[in-house]
C-alpha positions in Angstrom: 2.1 -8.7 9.9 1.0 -10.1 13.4 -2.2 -10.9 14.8 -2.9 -6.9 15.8 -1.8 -5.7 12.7 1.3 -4.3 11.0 3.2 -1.4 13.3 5.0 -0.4 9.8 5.7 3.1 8.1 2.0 3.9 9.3 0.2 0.7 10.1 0.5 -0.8 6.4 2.4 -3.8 5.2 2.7 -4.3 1.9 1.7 -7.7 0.1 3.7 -10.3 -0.9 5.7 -10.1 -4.8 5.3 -12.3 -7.4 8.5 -14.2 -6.2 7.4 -15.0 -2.9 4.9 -17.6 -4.5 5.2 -20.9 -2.8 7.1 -19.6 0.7 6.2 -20.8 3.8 6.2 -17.7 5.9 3.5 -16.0 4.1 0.0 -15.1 6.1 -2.9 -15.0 4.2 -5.2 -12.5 6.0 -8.8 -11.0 4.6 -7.3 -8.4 2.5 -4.2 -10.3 1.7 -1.3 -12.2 1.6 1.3 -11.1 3.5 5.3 -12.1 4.4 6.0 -12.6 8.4 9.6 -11.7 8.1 9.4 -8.7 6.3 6.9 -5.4 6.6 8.1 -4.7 2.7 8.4 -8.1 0.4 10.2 -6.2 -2.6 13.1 -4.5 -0.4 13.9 -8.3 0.3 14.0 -9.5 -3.4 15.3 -6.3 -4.8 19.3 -7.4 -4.4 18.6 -10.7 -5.7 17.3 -14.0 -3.8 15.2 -13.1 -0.2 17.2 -14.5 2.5 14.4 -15.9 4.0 12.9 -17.9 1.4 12.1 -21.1 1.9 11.0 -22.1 -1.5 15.0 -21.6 -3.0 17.5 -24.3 -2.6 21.2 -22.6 -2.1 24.0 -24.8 -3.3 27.0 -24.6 -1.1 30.5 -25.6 -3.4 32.9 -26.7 -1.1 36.6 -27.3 -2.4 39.1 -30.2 -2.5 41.3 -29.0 -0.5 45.3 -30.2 -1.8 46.9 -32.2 0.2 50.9 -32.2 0.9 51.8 -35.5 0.4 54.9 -35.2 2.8 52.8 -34.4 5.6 50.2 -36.9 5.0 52.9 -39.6 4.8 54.0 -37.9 8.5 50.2 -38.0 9.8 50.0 -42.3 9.4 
């Protein structure tokens, strides 16, 4: 949704989903609220988390990796 209006399947965006709530890419225009990213809200949520939320916190695990102790007692 832009200034001149939406240019998707026909002119008409669809409005934001109940889990977009609380994202900060969302345009609230006279007849709506509406995502900036994407033309169709649901497509976005329908595979799990929207990648463009900004509302959801992703937690990265990063492992430990193991350490040879031979080669460490090479690196000093």
């Amino acid at each position: 949704m832009s200034a001149k209006g939406c240019k998707y399947n026909g002119g008409e965006c669809r409005s934001i989903v109940e889990q977009c709530e609380g994202c900060q890419r969302i345009a609230e225009k006279e007849n709506g609220k509406y995502c900036i990213v994407a033309p169709e809200p649901a497509l976005k949520w329908k595979n799990g988390n929207c990648n463009m939320a900004t509302h959801i916190k992703t937690i990265v695990e990063t492992k430990k990796q193991k350490l040879n102790p031979i080669k460490a007692s090479k690196r000093r």
